[in-house]
Structure formats: structure tokens, C-alpha cells
Rosetta silent file (secondary structure, phi, psi, omega in degrees, C-alpha in Angstrom):
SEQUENCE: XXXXXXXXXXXXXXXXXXXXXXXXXXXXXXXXXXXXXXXXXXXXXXXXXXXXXXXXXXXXXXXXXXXXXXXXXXXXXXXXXXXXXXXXXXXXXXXXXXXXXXXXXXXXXXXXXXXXXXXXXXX
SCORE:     score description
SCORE:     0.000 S_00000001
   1 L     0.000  -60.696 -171.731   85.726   42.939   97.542 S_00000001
   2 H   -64.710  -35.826  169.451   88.805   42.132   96.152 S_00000001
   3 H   -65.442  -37.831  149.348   89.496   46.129   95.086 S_00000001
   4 H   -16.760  -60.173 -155.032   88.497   46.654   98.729 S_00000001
   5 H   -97.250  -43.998 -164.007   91.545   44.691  100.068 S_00000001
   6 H   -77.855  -54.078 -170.958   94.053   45.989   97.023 S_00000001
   7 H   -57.562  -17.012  161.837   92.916   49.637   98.464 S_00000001
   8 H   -75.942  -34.963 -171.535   93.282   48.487  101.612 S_00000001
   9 H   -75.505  -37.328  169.427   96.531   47.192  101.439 S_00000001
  10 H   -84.685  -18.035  167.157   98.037   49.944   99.762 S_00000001
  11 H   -65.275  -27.546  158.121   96.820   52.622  102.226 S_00000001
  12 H   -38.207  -53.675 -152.672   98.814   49.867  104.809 S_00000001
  13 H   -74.446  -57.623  176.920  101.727   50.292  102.969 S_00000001
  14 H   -57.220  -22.004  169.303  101.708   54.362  102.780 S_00000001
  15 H   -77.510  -21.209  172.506  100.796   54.506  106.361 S_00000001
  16 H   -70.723  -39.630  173.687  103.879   52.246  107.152 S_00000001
  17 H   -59.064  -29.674  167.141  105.615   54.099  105.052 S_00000001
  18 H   -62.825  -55.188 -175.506  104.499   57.611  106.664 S_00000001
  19 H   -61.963  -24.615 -174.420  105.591   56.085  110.079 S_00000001
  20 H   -58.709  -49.925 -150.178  108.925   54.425  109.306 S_00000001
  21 H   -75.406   -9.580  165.958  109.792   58.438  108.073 S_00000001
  22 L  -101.278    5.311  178.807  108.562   60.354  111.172 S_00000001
  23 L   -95.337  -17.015  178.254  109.825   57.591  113.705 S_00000001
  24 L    67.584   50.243  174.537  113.406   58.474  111.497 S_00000001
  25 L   -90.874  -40.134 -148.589  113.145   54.586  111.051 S_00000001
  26 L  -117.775  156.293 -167.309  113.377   54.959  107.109 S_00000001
  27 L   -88.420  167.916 -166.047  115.745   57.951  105.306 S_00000001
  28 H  -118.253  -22.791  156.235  113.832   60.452  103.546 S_00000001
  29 H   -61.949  -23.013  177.061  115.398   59.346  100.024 S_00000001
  30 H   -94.663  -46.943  177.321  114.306   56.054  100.440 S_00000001
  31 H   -40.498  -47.807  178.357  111.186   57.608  101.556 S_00000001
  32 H   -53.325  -86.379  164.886  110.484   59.412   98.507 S_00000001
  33 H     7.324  -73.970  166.921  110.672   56.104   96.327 S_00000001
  34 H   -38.143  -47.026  167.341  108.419   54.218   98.645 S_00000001
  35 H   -79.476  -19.638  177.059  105.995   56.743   98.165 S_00000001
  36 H   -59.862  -74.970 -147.348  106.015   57.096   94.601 S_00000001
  37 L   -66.069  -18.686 -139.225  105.578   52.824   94.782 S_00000001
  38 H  -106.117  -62.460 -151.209  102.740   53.410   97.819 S_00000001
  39 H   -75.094  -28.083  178.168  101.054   55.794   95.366 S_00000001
  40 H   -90.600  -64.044 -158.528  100.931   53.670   92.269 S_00000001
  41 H   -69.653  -30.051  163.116   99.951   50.687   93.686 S_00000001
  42 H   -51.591  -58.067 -166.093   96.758   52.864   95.224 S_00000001
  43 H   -64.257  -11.523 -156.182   95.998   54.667   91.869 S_00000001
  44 H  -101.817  -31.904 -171.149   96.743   50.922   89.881 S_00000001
  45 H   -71.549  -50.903 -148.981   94.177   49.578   92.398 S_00000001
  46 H   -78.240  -66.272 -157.437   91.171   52.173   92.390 S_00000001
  47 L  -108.423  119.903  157.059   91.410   52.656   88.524 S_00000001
  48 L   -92.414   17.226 -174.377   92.778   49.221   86.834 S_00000001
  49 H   -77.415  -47.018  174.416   91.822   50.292   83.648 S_00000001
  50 H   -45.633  -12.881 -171.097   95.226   52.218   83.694 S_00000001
  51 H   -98.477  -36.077  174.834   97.189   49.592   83.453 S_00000001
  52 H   -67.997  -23.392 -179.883   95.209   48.019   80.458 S_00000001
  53 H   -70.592  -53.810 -164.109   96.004   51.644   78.950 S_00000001
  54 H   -66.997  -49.437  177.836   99.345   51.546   79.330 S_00000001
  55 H   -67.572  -43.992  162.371   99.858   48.476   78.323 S_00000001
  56 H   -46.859  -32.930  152.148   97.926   49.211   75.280 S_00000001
  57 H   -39.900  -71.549 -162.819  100.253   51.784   74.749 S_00000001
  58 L   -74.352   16.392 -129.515  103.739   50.423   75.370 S_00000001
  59 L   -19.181   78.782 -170.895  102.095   47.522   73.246 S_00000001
  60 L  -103.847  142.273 -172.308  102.376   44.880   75.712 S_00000001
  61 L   -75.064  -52.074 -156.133   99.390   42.253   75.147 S_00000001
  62 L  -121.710  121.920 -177.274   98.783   41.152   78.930 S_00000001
  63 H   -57.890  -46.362 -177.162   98.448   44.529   81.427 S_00000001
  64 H   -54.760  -43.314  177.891  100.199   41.623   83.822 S_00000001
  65 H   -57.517  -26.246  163.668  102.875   41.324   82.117 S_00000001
  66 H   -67.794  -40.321  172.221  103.604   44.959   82.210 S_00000001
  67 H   -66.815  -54.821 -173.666  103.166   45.301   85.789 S_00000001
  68 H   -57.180  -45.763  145.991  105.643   42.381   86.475 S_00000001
  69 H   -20.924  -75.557 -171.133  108.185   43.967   84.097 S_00000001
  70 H   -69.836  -27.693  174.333  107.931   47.160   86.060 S_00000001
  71 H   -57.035  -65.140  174.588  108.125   45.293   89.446 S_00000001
  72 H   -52.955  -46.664 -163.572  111.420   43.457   88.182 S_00000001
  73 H   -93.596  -13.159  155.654  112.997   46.281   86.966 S_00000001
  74 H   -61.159  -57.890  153.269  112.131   48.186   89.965 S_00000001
  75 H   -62.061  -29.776 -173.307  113.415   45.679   92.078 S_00000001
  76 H   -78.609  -15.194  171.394  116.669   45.146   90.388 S_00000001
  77 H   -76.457  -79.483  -85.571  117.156   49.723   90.800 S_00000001
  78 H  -109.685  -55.291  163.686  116.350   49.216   94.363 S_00000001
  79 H   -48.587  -42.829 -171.129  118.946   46.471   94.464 S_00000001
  80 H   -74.374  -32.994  161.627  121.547   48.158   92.331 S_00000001
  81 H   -48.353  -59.844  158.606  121.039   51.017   94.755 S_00000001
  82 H   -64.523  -45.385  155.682  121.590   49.415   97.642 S_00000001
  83 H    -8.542  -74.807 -174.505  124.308   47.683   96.303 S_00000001
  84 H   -70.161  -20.128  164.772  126.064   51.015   95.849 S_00000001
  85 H   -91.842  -13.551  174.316  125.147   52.353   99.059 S_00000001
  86 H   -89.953  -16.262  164.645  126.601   49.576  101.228 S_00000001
  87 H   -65.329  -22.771  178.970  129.912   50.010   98.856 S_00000001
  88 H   -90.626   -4.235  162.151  129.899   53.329   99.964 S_00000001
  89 H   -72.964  -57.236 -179.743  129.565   52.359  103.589 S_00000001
  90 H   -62.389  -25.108 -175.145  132.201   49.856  103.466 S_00000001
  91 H   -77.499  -53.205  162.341  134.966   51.882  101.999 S_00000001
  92 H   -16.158  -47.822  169.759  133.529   54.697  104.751 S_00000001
  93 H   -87.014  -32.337 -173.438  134.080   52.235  107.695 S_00000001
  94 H   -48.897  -54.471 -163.306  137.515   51.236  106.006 S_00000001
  95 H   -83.753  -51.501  169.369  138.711   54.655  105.810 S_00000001
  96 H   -54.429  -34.482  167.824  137.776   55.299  109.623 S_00000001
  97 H   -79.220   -6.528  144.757  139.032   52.534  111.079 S_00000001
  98 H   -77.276  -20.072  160.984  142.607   53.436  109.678 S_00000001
  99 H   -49.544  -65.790  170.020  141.996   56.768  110.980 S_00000001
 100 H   -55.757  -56.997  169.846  141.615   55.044  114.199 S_00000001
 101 H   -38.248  -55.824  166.504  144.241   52.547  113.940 S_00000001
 102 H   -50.247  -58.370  171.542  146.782   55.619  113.155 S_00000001
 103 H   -76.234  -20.751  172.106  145.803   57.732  116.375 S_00000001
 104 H   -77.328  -19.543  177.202  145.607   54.846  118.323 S_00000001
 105 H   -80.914  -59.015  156.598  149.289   53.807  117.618 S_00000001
 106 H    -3.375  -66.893 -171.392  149.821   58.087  118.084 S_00000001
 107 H   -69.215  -32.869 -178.463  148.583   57.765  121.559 S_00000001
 108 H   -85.910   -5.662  142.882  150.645   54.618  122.466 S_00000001
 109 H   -44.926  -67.628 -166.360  153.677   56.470  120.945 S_00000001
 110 H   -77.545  -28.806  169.370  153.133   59.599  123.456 S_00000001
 111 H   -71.345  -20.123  169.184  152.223   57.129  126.356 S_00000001
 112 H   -65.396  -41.684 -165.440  155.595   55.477  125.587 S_00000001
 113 H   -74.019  -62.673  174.497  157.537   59.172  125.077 S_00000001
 114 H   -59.987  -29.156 -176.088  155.732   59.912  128.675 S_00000001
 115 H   -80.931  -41.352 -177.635  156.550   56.678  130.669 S_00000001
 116 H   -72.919   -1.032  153.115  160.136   56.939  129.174 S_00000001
 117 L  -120.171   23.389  140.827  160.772   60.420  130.711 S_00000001
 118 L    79.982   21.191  109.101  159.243   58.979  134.025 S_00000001
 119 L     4.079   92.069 -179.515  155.991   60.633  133.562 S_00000001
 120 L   -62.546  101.171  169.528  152.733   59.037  135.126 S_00000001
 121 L   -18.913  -64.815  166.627  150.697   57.887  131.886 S_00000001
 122 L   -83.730   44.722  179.781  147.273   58.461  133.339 S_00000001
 123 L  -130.256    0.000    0.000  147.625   61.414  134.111 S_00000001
């Protein structure tokens, strides 16, 4: 039952995940990621054995603890990502709205240059 519900849940996720990216909801960079995460948590579901391998591997004692590890450090890229993509947004609106600020004082220069040689403005 309960591998029922984890297989259910992750085919939920990859189908949300299919729709945000053809509705052009979700970015197709972010998309990749998502699916990668969509994909693991199916194959981590079906076979859990993998996880006790792995963990046997990396020689971590409790397969949970390895998954939470990888969650955390997954979340904190995802963060660090975003992070860096809203810095690059903000300097992006920064640098346009001085763009704007500059032609709009432009235009009210040449609507001044036109009213003062008696010129209709709107026109």
C-alpha cells in the first residue's frame, strides 16, 4: 500500500511537472531539474533497495539519512540558484529603468525645445 501511494505520488509530481512545461507555466531549465527529482523519487520508490545500496556505498549507516542529506543539499542548490537568478533580475530591472528614466527626461527635453519654438507638443 504504502509503495502504492509513494508511486503514486511521484507520477503526480511528473505529471505536474509535464504540465507546468507545456502550459509555459515552468522554464524548461527548471524543468529539466524537476524531472531529474520527479524521476528519482519514482525509481527510489519502486526499487528501495537502491537507496540501502547507496548508502552502503557512500558508507552512510541509515539509507534515511542519505536521502535527507541529498534533499538538503538539493534544496540549498535550488536556493543558491534562485538566489542568483533574482540578482540577475534585479540588476536587469535596474539597468532598464535608467534606460527609461534617461529617454523619458529626452522626450521632456524635445517637448520643451518644441513648445519653446511655439510648436504644438502633441502633435
Amino acid at each position: 500500500m504504502i509503495v502504492f501511494l509513494g508511486v503514486a505520488f511521484a507520477l503526480f509530481v511528473l505529471a505536474v511537472i509535464i504540465w507546468m512545461l507545456l502550459s509555459q507555466r515552468l522554464r524548461e531549465k527548471y524543468a529539466v531539474l524537476w524531472l531529474i527529482i520527479g524521476v528519482a523519487m519514482l525509481v527510489l520508490t519502486i526499487f528501495p533497495d537502491l537507496l540501502v545500496w547507496f548508502s552502503d556505498v557512500l558508507g552512510v549507516q541509515v539509507p534515511s539519512n542519505l536521502l535527507f542529506v541529498g534533499a538538503l543539499a538539493l534544496l540549498i542548490g535550488v536556493t543558491l540558484h534562485q538566489s542568483w537568478e533574482l540578482s540577475t533580475a534585479e540588476d536587469e530591472t535596474r539597468r532598464v529603468a535608467e534606460e527609461v528614466a534617461i529617454l523619458r527626461a529626452e522626450v521632456d527635453a524635445l517637448r520643451t525645445h518644441v513648445v519653446s519654438d511655439g510648436g504644438d507638443p502633441d502633435s
